[in-house]
Each structure stands twice: as C-alpha cells, then as structure tokens.
C-alpha positions in Angstrom: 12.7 23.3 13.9 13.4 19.7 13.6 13.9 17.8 10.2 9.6 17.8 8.8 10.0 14.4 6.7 7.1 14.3 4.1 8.9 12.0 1.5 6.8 9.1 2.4 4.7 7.3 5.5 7.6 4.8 5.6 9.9 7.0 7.6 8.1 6.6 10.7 9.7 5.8 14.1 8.1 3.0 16.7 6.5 5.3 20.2 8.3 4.2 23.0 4.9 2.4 23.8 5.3 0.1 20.6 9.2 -0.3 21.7 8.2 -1.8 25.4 6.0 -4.1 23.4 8.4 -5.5 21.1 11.2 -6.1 23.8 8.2 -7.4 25.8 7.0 -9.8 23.0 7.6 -13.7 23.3 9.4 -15.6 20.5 9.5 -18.6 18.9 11.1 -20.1 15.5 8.8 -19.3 12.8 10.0 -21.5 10.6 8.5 -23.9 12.5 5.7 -21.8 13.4 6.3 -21.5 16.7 7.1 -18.4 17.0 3.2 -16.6 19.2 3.6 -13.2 18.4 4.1 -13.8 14.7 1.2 -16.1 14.7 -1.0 -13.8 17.2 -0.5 -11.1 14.2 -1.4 -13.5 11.6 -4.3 -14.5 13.3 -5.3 -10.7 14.2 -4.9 -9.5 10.5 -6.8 -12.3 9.1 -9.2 -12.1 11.6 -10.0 -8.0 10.9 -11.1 -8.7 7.0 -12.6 -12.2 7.8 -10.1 -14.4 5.8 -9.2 -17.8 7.4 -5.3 -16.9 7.4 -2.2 -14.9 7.7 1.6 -14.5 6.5 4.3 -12.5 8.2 6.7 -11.1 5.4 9.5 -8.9 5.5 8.0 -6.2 3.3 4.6 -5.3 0.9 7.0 -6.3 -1.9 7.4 -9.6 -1.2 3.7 -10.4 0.0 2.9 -9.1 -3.1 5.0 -11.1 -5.2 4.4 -14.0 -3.2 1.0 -13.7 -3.9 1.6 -13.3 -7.5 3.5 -16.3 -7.4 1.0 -18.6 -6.0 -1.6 -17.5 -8.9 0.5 -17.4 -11.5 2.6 -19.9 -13.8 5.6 -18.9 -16.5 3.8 -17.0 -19.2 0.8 -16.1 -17.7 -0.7 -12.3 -17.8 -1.5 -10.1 -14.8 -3.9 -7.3 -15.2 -3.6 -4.3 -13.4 -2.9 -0.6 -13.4 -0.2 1.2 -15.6 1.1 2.9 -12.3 0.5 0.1 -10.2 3.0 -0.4 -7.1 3.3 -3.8 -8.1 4.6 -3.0 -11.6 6.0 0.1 -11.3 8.1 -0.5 -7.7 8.9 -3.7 -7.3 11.6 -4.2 -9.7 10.2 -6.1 -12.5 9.3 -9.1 -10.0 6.4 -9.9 -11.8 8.6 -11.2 -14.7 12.0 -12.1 -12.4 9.4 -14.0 -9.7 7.1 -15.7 -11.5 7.9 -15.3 -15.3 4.4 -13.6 -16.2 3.8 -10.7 -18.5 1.6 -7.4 -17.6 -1.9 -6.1 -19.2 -1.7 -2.6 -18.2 -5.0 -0.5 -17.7 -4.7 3.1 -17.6 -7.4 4.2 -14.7 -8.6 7.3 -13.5 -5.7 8.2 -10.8 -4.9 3.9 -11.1 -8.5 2.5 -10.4 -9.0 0.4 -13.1 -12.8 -0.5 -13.6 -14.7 -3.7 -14.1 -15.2 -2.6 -18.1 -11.8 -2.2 -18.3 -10.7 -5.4 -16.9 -13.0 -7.3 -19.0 -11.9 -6.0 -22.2 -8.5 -6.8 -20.6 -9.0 -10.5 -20.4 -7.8 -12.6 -22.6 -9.8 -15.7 -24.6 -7.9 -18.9 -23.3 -9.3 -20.7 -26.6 -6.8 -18.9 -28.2 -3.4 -20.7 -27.8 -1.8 -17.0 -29.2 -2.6 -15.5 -26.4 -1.3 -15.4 -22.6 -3.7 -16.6 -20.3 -5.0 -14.5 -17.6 -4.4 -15.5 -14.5 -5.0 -12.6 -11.9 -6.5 -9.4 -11.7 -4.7 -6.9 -9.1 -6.0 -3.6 -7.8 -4.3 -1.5 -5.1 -6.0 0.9 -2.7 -5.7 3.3 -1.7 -3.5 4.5 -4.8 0.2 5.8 -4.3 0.8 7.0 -7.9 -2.9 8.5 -7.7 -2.1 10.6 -5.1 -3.7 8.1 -2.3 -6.8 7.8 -4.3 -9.3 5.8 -2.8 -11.1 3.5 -4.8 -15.3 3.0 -5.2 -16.6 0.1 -3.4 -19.3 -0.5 -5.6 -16.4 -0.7 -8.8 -14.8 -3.2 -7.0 -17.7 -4.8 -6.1 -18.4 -5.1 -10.2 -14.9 -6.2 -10.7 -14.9 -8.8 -8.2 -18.2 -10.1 -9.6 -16.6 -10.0 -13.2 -13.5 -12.1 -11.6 -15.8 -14.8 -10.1 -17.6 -14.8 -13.2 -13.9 -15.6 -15.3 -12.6 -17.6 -12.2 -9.7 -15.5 -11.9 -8.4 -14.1 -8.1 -8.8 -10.9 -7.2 -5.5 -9.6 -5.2 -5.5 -6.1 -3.5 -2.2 -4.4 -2.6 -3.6 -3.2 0.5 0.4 -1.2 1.1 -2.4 2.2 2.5 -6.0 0.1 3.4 -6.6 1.3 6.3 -6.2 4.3 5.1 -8.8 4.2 2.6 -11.3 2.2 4.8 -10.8 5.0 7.5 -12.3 7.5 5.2 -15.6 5.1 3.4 -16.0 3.5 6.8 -16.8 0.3 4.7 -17.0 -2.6 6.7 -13.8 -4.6 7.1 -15.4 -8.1 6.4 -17.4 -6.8 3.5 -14.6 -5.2 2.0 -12.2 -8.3 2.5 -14.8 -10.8 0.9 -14.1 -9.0 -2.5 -10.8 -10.4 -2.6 -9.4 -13.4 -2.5 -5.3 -12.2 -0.8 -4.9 -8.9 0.2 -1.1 -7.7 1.3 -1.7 -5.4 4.7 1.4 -3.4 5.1 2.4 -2.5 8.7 5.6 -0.1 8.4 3.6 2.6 6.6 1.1 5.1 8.3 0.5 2.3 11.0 4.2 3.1 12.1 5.6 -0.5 12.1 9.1 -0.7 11.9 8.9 -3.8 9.6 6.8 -5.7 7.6 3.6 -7.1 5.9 0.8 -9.7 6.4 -0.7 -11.5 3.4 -3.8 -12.9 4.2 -6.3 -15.6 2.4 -7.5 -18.7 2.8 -5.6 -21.8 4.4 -4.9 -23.1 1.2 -3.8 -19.7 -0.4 -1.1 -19.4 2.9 -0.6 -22.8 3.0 0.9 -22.4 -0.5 2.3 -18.8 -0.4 4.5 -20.0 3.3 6.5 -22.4 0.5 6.5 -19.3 -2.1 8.3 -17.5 1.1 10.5 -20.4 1.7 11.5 -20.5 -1.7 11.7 -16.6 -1.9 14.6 -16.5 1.3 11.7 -15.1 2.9 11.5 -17.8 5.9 12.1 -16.0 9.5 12.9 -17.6 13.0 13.1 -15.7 16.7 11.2 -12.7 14.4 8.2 -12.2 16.9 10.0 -9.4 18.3 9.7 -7.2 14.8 5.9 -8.7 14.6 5.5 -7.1 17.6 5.8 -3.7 16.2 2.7 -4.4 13.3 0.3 -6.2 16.0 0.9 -3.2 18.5 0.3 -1.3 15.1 -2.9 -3.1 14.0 -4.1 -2.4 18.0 -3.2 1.0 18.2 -2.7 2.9 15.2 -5.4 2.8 12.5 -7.9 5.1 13.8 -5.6 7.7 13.8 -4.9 7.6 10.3 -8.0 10.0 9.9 -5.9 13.3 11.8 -3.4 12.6 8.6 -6.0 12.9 6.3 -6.8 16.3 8.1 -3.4 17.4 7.7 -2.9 16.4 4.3 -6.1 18.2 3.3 -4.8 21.5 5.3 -1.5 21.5 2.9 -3.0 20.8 -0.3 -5.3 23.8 0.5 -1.6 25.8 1.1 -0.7 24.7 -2.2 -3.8 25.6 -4.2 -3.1 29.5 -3.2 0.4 29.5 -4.9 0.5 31.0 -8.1 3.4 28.6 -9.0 0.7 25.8 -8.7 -1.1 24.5 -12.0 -3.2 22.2 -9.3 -3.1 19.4 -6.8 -4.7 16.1 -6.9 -7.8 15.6 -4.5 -6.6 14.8 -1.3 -8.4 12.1 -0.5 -5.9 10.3 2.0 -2.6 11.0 3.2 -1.0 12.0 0.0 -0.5 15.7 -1.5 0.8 15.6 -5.5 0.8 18.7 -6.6 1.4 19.9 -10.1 3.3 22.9 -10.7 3.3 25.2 -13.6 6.1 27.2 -15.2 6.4 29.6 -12.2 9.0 27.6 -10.7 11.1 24.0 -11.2 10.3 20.8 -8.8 14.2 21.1 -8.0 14.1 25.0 -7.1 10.7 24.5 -4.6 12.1 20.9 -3.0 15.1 23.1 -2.4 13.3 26.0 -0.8 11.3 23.1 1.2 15.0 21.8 3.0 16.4 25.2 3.3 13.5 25.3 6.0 14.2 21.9 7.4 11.1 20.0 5.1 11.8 16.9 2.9 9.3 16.2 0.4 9.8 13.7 -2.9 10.1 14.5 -6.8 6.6 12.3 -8.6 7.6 12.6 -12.4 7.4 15.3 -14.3 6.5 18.9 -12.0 4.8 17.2 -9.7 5.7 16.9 -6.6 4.1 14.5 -3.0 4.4 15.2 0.4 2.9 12.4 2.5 1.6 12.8 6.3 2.2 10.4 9.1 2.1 9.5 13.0 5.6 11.1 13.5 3.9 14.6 12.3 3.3 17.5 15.1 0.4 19.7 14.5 3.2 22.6 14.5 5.4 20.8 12.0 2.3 20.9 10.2 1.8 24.5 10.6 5.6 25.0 9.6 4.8 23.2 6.5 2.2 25.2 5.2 3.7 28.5 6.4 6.5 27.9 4.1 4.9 26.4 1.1 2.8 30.4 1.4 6.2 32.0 1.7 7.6 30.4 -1.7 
C-alpha cells in the first residue's frame, strides 16, 4: 500500500488532465494584466459568487492579509474567531501587515454569531478604544473540524455589519466545501460579504494559489496591497491554469470526501481509545482521544501502516480527505484505525 496522506487537503497532486491544461494555457505579464488565463480565472471566480472582480495571489494567506490590509489602518481592531486561520496561521500578519490588533470571539467550533460580534464592537466615540474596522468569519472551519457555518447567522451578522458599516470578509480557504453540503446559492451566499479569499490548492487540487474577489474598487485597491506585499506575478497564467481547471472540474466532487470523511469518523467512534470525534460535517475528522492511548503512540501506529495523519492540540488528532484518496486507501484507513 502506497503512502495514505490525511495530514491536510493541501497535499494534493494536479491529474494529468489539469497538467495538459496548464502546459496548454496562454500567458501574459500580469503585472500588466495581460496575462488571459490569470484574468479568465479572475473573471470566472468573481463571476461564481456574483462579485464584480478577481485577484490571483500566491496563497489564502496573502489574499487574506491583503484583504485585511485594504480595510484596515495601524491600530485598528479585527474581530473574529479565537481559532481563526487568519490569527492563528498566518504568522501574526494581522499585526506585521497592517499594524491592527485582534477581538477574539470564542464560537461554537469558530462560528462566531451576530450577538457576539456586536458586543464585540467597539464605540468609536471613545478615543480609548481601537476602532473596529472589520469583521472576519471563515467557513467552513479548519480548527472546528470543517464545521460549516448557518446561513441564516451570517445572514444576521452581515445585517449587523451593514448596520455598523464595517466589511464583512470570509476566508473562504474550504467554501466549496461548505456550499457543497447546504447547496446555498452561490450568488446569495457571496452578497453577504463584501471580499471572500477562494483558495484553489486545497480539496479543488490546485497546485497553487488563491483568488480574492470583491468589488472593482476593493481589487483595484487590494492589486497595490499585492504590489506592495512582493505579491505581483508576470508569465504566471500557467499556475492559474491549475485553479480555473480546478474551479471547472473539481468542486462537485468535493461531496464523495465528505462520504469518506464521515465513513472514518464512524471507524473512530467504535475505538474504545476514543473519548469522541467532532461532527463530520465536511472533509475533516478531529478526534479526541481519552487516556487509552497518546496522540504520538496512535499517529505512530497510523505510519507503521503507511497513513499520515496530523497532531490538533491537545489528544486530538485530524485526518483530512481529498481528490488524491482511493476508495481502497479509504478502506485501509479505517481497517487500521479498528485494528489499533
């Protein structure tokens, strides 16, 4: 049995299909946005969740903190989660990037909720206080176990945010993922938010990169925020390639992960080394284990039989499910998570 790779969705490989479409792909300097692959996939992404725009970035980091960036001056406050991606992974770019501080919420599995966020913001009448500048939510949730968040709450948030003129961002790193599974409508659900970052090298098996899509304005400022961030490509169609092939292809499909990561979490639930496992809701398996064995003694089991899976904190542990998965690596999987 080959190497089972369940530390994340970002290890996956481009088909040879999505290959013959990069090599294939025409290029121009970006820079000068000229290059019409990059701008096809711009257009394309914008185009799926109704916004007006698009921006081809290297990674979900930097659309992020680009994004950041364009809402936010020195010594203004972000809200979001406490285990927020863009807080918790991005090393402390909030504060290196754009010299704001952080109002951490603690949500149920990191969706905060409208009540929450307005309790969160701060009275700008007040010169003690930071002045909130953005509200950030991301769905579905990585350090909630790909938890997928209500429509209806962010419906209530978004509502609050127009009400407190403040932008809405979504770290949209697993969207499709989410929206695969409520079968919201993709317009509907990217009129709630003001940028989303769309991230292509997850379970959509891009080898590289993000979109961050808005307005013309919002892109129109967030391509200087790239410039300025190093982030300014040329001849990089051939990489777009990979997400637009991805975007065409590849989102659909995220539903059979969802099947296998719900066929392991129900392996894991019979172990009596278990304590529980977070709904699978998505793609992700966290599962908590009691004192029956260590996180280091079970990972260790797991690549004596040729699986990777990833320490969470604590005795948890995730396994994540993706494109490059066979239904008999699947099968392997959950035979030897039984046999532990």
């Amino acid at each position: 049995m080959e190497i089972v790779d369940l530390r994340s969705d970002t290890v996956t490989k481009p088909s040879k299909e999505m290959k013959e479409f990069m090599i294939n792909a025409p290029v121009g300097d970006d820079v000068f946005e000229e290059d019409p692959t990059i701008n096809e996939l711009e257009a394309y992404a914008a185009k799926i969740f109704g916004k007006e725009a698009g921006l081809y970035c290297s990674s979900g980091t930097q659309t992020n903190q680009i994004a950041i960036n364009v809402y936010c001056r020195p010594g203004d406050e972000v809200i979001c989660d406490k285990d927020a991606h863009i807080y918790m992974y991005e090393g402390g770019g909030i504060a290196k990037n754009s010299g704001a501080s952080v109002r951490l919420l603690e949500g149920d599995r990191g969706r905060i909720t409208a009540q929450q966020v307005k309790s969160a913001i701060m009275d700008p009448s007040n010169v003690h206080y930071p002045l909130t500048s953005l509200v950030a939510l991301e769905d579905t949730m990585n350090r909630g176990g790909g938890a997928i968040y209500s429509i209806d709450e962010i419906k209530r948030i978004q509502t609050l945010c127009k009400n407190e003129r403040l932008p809405l961002h979504l770290d949209g790193a697993r969207v499709f993922n989410s929206l695969v599974e409520t079968k919201v409508d993709y317009v509907e659900y990217g009129n709630l938010f003001n940028s989303i970052s769309i991230c292509l090298s997850k379970g959509l098996g891009a080898p590289v990169g993000s979109v961050l899509i808005g307005s013309k304005e919002f892109i129109k400022k967030a391509r200087r925020v790239r410039k300025v961030f190093g982030g300014g490509m040329r001849q990089a169609g051939i990489i777009a390639a990979g997400g637009l092939f991805a975007l065409k292809n590849n989102i659909d499909r995220l539903k059979i992960d969802h099947e296998r990561a719900i066929a392991i979490e129900s392996a894991f639930k019979n172990c009596s080394w278990v304590e529980n496992v977070l709904e699978t809701q998505t793609n992700i398996i966290v599962a908590n284990l009691n004192n029956g064995k260590s996180v280091e003694e079970v990972l260790s089991q797991l690549e004596k039989n040729q699986i990777l899976a990833m320490p969470f904190g604590g005795n948890m542990i995730r396994m994540v499910t993706h494109l490059d998965n066979t239904p008999e690596q699947i099968q392997h999987v959950i035979n030897t998570i039984q046999s532990i």
